[in-house]
mmCIF entry with sequence, helices, sheets and N, C-alpha, C, O atoms, coordinates in Angstrom:
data_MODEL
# 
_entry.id   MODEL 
# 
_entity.id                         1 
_entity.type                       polymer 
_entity.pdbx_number_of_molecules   1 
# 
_entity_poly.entity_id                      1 
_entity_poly.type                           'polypeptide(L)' 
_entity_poly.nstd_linkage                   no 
_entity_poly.nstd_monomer                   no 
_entity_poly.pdbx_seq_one_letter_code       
;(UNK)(UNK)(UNK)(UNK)(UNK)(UNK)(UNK)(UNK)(UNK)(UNK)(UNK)(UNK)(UNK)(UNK)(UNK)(UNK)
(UNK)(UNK)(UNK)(UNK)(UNK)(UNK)(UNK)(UNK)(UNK)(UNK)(UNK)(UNK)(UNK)(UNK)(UNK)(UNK)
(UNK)(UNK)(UNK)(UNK)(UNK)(UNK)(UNK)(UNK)(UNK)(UNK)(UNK)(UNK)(UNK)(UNK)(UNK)(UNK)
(UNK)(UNK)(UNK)
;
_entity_poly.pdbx_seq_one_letter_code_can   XXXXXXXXXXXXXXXXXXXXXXXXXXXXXXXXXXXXXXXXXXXXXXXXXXX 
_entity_poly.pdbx_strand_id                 A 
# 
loop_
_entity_poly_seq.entity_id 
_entity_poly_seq.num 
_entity_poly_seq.mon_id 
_entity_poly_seq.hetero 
1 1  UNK n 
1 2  UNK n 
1 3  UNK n 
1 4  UNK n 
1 5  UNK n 
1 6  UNK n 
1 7  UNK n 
1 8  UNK n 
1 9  UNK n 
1 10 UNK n 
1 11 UNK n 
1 12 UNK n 
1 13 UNK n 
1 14 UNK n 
1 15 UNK n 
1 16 UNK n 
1 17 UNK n 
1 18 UNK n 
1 19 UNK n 
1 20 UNK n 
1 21 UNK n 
1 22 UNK n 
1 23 UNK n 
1 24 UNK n 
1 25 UNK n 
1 26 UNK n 
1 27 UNK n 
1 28 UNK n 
1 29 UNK n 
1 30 UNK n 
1 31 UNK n 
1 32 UNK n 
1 33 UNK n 
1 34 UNK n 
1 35 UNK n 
1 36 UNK n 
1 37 UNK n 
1 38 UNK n 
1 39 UNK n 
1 40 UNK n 
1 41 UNK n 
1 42 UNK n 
1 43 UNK n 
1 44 UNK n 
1 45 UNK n 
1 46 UNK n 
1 47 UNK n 
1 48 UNK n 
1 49 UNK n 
1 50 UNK n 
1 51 UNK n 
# 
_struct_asym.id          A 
_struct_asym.entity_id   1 
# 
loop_
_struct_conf.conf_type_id 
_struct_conf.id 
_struct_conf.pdbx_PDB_helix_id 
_struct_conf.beg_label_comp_id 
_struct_conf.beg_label_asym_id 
_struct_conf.beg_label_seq_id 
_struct_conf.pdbx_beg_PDB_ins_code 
_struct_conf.end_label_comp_id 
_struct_conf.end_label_asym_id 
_struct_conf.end_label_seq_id 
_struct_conf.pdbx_end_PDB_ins_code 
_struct_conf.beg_auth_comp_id 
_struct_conf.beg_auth_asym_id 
_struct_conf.beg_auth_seq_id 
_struct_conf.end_auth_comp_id 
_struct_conf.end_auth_asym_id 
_struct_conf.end_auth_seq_id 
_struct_conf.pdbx_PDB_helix_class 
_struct_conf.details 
_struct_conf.pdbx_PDB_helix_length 
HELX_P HELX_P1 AA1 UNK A 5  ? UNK A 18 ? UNK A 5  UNK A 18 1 ? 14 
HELX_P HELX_P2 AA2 UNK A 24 ? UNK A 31 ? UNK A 24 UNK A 31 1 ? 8  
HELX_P HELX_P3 AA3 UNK A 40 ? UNK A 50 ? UNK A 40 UNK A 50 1 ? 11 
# 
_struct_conf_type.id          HELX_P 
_struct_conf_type.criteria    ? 
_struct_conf_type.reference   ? 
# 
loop_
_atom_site.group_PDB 
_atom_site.id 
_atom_site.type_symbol 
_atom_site.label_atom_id 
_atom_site.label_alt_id 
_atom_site.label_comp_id 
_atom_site.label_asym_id 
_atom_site.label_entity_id 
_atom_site.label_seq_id 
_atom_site.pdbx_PDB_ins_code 
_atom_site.Cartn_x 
_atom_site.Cartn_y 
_atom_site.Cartn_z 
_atom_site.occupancy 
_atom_site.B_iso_or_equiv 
_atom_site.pdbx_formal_charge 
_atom_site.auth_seq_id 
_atom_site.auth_comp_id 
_atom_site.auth_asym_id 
_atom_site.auth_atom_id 
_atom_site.pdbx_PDB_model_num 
ATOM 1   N N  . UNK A 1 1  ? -2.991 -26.174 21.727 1.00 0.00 ? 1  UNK A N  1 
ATOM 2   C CA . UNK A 1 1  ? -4.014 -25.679 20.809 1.00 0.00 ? 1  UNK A CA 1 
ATOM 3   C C  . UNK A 1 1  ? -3.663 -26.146 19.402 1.00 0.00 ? 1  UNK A C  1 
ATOM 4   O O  . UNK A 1 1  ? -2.555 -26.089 18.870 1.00 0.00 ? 1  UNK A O  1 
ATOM 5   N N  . UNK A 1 2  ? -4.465 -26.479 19.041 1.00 0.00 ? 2  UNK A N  1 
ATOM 6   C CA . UNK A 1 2  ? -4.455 -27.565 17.369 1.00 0.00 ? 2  UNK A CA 1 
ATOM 7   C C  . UNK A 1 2  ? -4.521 -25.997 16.573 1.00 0.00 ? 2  UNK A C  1 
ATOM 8   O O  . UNK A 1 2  ? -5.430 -25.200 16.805 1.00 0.00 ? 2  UNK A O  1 
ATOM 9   N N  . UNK A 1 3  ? -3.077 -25.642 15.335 1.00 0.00 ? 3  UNK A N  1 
ATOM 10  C CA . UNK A 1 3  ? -3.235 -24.560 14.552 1.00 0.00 ? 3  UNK A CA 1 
ATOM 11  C C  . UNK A 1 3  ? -2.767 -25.601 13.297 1.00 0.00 ? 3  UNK A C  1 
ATOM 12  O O  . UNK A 1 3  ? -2.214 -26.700 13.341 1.00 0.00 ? 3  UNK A O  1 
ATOM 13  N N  . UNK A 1 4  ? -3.321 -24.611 11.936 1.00 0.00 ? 4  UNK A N  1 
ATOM 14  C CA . UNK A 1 4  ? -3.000 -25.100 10.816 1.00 0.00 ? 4  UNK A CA 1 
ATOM 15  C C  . UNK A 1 4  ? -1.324 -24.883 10.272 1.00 0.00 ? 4  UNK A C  1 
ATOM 16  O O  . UNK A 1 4  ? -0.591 -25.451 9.463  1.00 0.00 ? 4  UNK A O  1 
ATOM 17  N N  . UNK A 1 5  ? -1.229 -23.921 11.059 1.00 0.00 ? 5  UNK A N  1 
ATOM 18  C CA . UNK A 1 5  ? 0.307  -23.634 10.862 1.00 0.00 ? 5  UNK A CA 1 
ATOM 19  C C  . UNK A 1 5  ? 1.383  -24.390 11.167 1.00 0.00 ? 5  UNK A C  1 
ATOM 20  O O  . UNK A 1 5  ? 2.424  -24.584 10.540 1.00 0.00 ? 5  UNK A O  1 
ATOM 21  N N  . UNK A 1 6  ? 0.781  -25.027 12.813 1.00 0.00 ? 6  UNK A N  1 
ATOM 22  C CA . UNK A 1 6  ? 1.911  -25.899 12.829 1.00 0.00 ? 6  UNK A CA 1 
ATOM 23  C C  . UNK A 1 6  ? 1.613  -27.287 12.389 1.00 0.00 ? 6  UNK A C  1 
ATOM 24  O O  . UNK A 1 6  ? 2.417  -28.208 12.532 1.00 0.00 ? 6  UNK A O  1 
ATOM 25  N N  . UNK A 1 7  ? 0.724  -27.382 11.981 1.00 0.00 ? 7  UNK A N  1 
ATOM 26  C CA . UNK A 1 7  ? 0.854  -28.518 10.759 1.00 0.00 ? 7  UNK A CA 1 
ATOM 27  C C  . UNK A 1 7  ? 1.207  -28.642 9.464  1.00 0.00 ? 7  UNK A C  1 
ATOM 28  O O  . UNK A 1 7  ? 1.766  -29.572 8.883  1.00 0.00 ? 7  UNK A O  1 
ATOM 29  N N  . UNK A 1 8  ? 0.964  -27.991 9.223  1.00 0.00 ? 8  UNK A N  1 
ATOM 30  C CA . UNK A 1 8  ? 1.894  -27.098 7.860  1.00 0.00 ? 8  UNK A CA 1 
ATOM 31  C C  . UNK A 1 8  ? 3.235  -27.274 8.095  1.00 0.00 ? 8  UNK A C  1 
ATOM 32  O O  . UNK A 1 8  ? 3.823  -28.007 7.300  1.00 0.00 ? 8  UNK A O  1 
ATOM 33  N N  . UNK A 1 9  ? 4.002  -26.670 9.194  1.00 0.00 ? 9  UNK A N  1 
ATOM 34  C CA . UNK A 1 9  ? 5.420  -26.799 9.422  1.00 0.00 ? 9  UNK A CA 1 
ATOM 35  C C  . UNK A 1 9  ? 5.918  -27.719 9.918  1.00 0.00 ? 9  UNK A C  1 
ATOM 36  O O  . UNK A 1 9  ? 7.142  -27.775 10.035 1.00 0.00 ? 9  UNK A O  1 
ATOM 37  N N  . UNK A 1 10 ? 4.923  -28.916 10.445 1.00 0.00 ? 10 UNK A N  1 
ATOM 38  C CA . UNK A 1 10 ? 5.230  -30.015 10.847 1.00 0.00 ? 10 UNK A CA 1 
ATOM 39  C C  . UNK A 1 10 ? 5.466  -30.836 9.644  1.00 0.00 ? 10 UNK A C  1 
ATOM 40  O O  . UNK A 1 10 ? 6.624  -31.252 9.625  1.00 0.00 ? 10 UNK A O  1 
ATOM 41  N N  . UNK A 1 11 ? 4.622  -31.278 8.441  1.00 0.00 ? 11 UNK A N  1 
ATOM 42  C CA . UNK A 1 11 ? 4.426  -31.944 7.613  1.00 0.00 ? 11 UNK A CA 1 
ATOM 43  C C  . UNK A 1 11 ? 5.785  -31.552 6.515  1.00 0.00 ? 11 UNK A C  1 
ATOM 44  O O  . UNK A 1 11 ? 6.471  -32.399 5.943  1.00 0.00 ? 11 UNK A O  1 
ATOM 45  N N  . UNK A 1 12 ? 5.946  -30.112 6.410  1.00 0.00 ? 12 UNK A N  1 
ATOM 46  C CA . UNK A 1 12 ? 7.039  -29.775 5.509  1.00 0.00 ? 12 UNK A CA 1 
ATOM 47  C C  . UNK A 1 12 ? 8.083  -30.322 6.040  1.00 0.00 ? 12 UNK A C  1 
ATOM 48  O O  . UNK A 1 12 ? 8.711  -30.961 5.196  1.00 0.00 ? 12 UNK A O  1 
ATOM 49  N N  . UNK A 1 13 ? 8.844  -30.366 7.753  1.00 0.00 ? 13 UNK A N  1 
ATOM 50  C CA . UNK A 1 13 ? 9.855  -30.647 8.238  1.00 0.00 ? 13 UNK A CA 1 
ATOM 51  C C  . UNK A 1 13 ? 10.270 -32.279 7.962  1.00 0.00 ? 13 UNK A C  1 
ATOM 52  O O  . UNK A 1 13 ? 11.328 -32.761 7.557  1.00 0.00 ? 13 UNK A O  1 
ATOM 53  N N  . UNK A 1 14 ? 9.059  -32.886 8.330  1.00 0.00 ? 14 UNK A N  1 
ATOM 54  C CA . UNK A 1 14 ? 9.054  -34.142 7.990  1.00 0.00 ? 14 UNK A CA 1 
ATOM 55  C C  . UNK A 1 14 ? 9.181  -34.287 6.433  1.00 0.00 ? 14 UNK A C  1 
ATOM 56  O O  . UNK A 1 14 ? 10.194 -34.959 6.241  1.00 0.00 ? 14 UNK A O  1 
ATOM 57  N N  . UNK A 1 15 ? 8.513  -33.903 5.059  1.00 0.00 ? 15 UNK A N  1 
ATOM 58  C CA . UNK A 1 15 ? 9.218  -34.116 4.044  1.00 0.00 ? 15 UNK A CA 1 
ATOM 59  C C  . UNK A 1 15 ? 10.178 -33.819 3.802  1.00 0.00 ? 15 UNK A C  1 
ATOM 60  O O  . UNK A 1 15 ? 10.673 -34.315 2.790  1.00 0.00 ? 15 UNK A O  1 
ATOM 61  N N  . UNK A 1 16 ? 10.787 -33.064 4.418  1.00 0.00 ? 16 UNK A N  1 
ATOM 62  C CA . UNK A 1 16 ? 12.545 -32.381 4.282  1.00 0.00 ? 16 UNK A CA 1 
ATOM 63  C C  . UNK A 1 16 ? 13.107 -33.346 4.698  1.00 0.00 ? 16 UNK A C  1 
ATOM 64  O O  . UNK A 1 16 ? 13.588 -34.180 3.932  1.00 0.00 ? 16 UNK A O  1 
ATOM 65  N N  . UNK A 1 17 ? 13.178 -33.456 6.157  1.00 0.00 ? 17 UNK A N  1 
ATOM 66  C CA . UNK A 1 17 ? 13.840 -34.735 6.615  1.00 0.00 ? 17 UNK A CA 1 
ATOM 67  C C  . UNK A 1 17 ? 13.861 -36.321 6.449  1.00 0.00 ? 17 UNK A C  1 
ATOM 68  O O  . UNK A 1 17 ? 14.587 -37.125 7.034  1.00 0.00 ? 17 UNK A O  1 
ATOM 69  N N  . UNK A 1 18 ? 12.759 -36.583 5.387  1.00 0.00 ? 18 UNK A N  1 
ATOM 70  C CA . UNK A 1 18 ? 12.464 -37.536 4.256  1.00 0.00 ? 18 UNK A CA 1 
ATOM 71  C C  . UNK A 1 18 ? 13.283 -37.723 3.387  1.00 0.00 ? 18 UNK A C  1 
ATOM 72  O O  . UNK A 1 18 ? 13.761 -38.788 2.998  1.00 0.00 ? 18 UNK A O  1 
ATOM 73  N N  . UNK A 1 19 ? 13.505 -36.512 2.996  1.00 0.00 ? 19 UNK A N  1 
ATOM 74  C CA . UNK A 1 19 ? 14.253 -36.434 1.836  1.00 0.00 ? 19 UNK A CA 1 
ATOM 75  C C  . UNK A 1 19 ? 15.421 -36.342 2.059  1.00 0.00 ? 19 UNK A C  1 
ATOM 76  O O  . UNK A 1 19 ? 16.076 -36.141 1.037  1.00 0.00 ? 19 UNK A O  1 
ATOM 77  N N  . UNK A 1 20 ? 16.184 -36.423 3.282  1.00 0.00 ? 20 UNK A N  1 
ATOM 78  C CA . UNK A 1 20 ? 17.508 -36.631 3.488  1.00 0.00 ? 20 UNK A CA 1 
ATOM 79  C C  . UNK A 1 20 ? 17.824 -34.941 4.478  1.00 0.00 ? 20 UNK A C  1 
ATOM 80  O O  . UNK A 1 20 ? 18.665 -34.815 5.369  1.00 0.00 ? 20 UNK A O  1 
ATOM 81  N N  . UNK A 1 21 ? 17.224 -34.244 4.157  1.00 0.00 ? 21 UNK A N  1 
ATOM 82  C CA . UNK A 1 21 ? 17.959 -32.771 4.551  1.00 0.00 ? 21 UNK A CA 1 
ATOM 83  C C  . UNK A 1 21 ? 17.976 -33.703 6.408  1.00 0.00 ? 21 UNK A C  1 
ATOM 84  O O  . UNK A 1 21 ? 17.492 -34.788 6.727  1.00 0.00 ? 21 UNK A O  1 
ATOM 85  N N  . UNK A 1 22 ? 18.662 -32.788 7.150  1.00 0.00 ? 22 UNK A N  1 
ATOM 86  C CA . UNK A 1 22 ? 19.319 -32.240 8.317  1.00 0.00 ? 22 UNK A CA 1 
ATOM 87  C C  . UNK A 1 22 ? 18.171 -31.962 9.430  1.00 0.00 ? 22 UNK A C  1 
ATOM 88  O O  . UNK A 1 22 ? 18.427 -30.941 10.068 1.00 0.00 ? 22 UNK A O  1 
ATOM 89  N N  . UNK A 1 23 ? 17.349 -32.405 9.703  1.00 0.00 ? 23 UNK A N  1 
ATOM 90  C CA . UNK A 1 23 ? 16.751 -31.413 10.700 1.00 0.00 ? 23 UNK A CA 1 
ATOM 91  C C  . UNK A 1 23 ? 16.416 -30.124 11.301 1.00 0.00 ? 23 UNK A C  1 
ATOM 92  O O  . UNK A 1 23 ? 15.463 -29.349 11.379 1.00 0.00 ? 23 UNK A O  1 
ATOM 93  N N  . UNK A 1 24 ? 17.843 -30.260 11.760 1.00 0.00 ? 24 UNK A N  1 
ATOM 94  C CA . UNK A 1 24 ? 17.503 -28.619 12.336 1.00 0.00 ? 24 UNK A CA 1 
ATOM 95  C C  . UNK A 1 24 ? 17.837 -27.515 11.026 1.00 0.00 ? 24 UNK A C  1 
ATOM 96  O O  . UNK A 1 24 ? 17.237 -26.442 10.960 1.00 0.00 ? 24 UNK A O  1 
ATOM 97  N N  . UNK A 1 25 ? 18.882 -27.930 9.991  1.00 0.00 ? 25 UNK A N  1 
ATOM 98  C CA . UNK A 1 25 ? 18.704 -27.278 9.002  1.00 0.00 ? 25 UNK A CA 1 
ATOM 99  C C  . UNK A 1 25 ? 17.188 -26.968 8.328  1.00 0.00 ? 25 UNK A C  1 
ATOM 100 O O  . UNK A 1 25 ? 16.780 -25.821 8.141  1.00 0.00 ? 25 UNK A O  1 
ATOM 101 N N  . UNK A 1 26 ? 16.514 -28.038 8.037  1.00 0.00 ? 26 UNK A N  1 
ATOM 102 C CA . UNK A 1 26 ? 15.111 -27.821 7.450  1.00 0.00 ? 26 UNK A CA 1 
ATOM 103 C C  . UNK A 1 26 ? 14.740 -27.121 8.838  1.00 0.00 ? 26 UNK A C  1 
ATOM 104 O O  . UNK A 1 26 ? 13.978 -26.249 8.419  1.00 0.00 ? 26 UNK A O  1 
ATOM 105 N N  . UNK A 1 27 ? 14.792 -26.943 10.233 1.00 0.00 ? 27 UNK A N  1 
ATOM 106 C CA . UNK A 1 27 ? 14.059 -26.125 10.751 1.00 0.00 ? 27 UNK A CA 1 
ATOM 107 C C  . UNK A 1 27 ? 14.303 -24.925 10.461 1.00 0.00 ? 27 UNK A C  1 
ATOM 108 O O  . UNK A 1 27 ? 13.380 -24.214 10.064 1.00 0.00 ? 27 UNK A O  1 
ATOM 109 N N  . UNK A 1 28 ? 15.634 -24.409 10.594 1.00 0.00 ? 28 UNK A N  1 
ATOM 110 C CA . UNK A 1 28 ? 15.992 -23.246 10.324 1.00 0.00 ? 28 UNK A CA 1 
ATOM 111 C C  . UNK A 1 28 ? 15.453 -22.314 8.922  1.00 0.00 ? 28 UNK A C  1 
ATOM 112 O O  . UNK A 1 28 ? 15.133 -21.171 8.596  1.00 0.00 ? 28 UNK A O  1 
ATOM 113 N N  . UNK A 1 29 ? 15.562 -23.261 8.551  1.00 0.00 ? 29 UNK A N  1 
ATOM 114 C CA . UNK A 1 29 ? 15.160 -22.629 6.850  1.00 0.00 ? 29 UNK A CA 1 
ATOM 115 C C  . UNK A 1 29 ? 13.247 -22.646 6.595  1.00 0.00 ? 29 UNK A C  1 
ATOM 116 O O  . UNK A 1 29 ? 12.634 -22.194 5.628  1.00 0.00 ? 29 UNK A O  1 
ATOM 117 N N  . UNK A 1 30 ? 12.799 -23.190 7.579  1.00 0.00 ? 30 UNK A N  1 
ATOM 118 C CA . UNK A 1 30 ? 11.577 -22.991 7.197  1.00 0.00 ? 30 UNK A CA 1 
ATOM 119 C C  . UNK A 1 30 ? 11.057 -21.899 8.219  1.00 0.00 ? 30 UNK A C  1 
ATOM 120 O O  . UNK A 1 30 ? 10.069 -21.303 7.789  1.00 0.00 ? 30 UNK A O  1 
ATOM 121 N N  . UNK A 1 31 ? 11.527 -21.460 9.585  1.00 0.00 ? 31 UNK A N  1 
ATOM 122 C CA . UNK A 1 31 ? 11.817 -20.523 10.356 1.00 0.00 ? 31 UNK A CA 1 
ATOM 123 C C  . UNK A 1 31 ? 11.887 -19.209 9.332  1.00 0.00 ? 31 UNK A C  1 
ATOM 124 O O  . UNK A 1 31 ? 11.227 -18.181 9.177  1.00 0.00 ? 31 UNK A O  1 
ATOM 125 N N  . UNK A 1 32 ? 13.078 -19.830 8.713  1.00 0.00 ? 32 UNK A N  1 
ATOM 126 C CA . UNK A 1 32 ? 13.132 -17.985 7.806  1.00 0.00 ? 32 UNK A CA 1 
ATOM 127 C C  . UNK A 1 32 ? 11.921 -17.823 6.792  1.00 0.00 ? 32 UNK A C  1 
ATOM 128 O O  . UNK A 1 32 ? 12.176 -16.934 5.979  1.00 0.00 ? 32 UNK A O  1 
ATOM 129 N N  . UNK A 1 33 ? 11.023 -18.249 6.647  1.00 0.00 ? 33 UNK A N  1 
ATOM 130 C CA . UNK A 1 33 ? 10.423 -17.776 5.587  1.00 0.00 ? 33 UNK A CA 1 
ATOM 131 C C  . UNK A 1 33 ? 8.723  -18.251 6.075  1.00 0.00 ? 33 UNK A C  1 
ATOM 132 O O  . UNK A 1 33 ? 7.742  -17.780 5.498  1.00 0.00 ? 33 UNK A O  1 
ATOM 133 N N  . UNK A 1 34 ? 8.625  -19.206 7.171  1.00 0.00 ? 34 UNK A N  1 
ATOM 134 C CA . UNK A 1 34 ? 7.385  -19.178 7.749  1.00 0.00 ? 34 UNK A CA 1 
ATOM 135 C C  . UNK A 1 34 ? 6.398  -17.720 8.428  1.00 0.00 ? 34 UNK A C  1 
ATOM 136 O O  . UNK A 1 34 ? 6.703  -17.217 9.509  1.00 0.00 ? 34 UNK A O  1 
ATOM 137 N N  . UNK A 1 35 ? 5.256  -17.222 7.605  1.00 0.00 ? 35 UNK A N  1 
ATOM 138 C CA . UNK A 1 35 ? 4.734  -15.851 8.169  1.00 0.00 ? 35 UNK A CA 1 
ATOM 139 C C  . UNK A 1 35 ? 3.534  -16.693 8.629  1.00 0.00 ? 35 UNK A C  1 
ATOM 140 O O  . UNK A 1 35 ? 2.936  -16.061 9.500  1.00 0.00 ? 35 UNK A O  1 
ATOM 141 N N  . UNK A 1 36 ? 3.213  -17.347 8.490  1.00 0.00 ? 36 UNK A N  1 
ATOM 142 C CA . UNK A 1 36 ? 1.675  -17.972 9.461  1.00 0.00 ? 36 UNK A CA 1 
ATOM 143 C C  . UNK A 1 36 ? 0.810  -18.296 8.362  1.00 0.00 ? 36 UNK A C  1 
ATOM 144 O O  . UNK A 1 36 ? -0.372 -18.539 8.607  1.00 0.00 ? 36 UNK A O  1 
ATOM 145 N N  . UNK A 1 37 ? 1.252  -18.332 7.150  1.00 0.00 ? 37 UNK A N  1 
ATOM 146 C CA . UNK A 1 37 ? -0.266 -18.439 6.015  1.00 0.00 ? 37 UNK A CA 1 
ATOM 147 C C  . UNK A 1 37 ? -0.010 -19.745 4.596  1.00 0.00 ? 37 UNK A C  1 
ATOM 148 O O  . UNK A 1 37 ? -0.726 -20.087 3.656  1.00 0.00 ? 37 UNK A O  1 
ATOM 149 N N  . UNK A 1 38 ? 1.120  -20.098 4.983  1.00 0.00 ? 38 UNK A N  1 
ATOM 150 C CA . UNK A 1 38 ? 1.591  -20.826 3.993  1.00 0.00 ? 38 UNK A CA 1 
ATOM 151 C C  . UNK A 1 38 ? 1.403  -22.289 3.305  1.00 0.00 ? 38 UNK A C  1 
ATOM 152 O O  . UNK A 1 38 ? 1.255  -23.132 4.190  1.00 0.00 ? 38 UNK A O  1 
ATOM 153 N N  . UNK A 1 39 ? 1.371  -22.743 2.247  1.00 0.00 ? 39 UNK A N  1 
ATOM 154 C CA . UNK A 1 39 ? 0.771  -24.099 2.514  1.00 0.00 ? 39 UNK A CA 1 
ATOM 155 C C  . UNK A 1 39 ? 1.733  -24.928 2.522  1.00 0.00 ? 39 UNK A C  1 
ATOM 156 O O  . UNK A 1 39 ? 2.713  -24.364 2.035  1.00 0.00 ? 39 UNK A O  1 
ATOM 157 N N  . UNK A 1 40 ? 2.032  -26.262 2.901  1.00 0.00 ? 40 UNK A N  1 
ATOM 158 C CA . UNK A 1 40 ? 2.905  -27.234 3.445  1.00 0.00 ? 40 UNK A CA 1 
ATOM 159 C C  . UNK A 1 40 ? 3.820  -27.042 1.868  1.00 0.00 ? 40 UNK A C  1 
ATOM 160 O O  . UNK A 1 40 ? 5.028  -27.126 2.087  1.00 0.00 ? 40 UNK A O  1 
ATOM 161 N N  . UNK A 1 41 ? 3.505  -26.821 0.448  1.00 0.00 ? 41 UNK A N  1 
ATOM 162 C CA . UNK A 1 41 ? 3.581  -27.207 -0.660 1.00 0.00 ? 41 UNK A CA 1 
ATOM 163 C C  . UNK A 1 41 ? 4.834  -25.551 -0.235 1.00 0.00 ? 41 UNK A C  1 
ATOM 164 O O  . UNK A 1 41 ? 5.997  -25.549 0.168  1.00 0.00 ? 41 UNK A O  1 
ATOM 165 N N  . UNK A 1 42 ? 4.141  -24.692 -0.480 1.00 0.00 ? 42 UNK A N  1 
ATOM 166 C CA . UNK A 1 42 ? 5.404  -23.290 -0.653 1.00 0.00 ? 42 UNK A CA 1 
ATOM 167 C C  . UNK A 1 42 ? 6.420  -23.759 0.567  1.00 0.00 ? 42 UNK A C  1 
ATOM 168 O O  . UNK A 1 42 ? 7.599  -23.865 0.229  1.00 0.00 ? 42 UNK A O  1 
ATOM 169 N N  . UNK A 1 43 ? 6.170  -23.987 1.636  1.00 0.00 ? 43 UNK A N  1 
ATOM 170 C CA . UNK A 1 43 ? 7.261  -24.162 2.794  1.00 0.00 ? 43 UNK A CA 1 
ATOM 171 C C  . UNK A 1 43 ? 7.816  -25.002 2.353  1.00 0.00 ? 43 UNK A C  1 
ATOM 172 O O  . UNK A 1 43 ? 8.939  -24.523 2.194  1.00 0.00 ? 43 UNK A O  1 
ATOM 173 N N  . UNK A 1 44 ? 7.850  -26.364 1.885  1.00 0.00 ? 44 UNK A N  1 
ATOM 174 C CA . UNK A 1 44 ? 8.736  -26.902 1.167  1.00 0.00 ? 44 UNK A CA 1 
ATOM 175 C C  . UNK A 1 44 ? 9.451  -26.335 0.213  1.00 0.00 ? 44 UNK A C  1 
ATOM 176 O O  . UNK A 1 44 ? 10.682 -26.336 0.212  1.00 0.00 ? 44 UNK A O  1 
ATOM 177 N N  . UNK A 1 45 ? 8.692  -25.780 -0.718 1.00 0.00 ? 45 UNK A N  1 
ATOM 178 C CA . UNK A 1 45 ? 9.232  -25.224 -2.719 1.00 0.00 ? 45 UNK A CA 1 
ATOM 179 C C  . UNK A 1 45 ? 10.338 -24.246 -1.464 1.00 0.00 ? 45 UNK A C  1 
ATOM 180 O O  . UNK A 1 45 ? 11.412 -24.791 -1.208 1.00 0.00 ? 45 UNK A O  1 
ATOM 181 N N  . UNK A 1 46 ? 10.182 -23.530 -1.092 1.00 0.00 ? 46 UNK A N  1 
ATOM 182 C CA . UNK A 1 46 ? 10.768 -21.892 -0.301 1.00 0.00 ? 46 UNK A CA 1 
ATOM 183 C C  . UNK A 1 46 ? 11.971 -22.807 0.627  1.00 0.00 ? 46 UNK A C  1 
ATOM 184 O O  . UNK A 1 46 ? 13.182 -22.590 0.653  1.00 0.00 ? 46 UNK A O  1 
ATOM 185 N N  . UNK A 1 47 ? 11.500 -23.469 1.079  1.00 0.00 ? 47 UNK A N  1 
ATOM 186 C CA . UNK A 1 47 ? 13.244 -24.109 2.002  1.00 0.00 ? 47 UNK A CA 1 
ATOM 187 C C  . UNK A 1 47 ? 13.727 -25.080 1.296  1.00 0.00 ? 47 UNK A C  1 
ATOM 188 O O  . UNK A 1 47 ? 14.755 -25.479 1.844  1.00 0.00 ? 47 UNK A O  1 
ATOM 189 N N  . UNK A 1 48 ? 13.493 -25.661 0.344  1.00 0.00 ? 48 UNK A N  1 
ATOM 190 C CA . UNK A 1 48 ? 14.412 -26.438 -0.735 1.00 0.00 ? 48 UNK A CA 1 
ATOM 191 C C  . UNK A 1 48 ? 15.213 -25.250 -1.537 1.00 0.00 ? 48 UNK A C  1 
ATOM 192 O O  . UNK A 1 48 ? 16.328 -25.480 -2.006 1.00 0.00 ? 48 UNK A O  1 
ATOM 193 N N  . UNK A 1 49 ? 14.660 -24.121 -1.654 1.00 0.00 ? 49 UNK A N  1 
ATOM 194 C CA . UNK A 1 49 ? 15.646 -22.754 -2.314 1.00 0.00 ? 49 UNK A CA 1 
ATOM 195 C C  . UNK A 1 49 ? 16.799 -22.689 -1.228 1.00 0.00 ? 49 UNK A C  1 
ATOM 196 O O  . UNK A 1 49 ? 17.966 -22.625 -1.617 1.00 0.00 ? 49 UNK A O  1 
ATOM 197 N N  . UNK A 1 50 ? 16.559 -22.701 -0.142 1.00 0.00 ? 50 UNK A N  1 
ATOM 198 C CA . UNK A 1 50 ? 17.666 -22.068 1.194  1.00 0.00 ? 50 UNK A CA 1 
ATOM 199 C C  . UNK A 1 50 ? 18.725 -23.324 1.243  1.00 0.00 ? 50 UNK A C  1 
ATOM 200 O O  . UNK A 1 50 ? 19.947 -23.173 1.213  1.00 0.00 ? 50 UNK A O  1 
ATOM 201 N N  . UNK A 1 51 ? 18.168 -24.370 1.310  1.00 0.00 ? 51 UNK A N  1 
ATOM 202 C CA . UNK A 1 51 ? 18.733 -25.374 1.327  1.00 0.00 ? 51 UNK A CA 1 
ATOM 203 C C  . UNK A 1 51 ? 19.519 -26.039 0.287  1.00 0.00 ? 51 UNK A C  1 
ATOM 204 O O  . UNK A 1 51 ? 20.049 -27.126 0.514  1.00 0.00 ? 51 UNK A O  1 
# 
């Protein structure tokens, strides 16, 4: 099922991991702070803080 969410968390993981971070680190960290409403832009700003 096509959701906006996991495109959202798809697109952030991939700029994380663009940018050099870790993978499963950027997963983890976007895990902690993903609630279902977020835009690709805060899931990034919010796991570049954790990270």
């Amino acid at each position: 099922i096509f959701n906006q969410n996991n495109t959202n968390r798809f697109d952030a993981l991939t700029a994380l991991v663009s940018l050099g971070f870790d993978k499963k680190a950027a997963e983890k960290a976007i895990d902690k702070i993903a609630t279902g409403d977020e835009s690709v832009e805060i899931l990034i700003k919010e796991a570049l803080k954790i990270l």
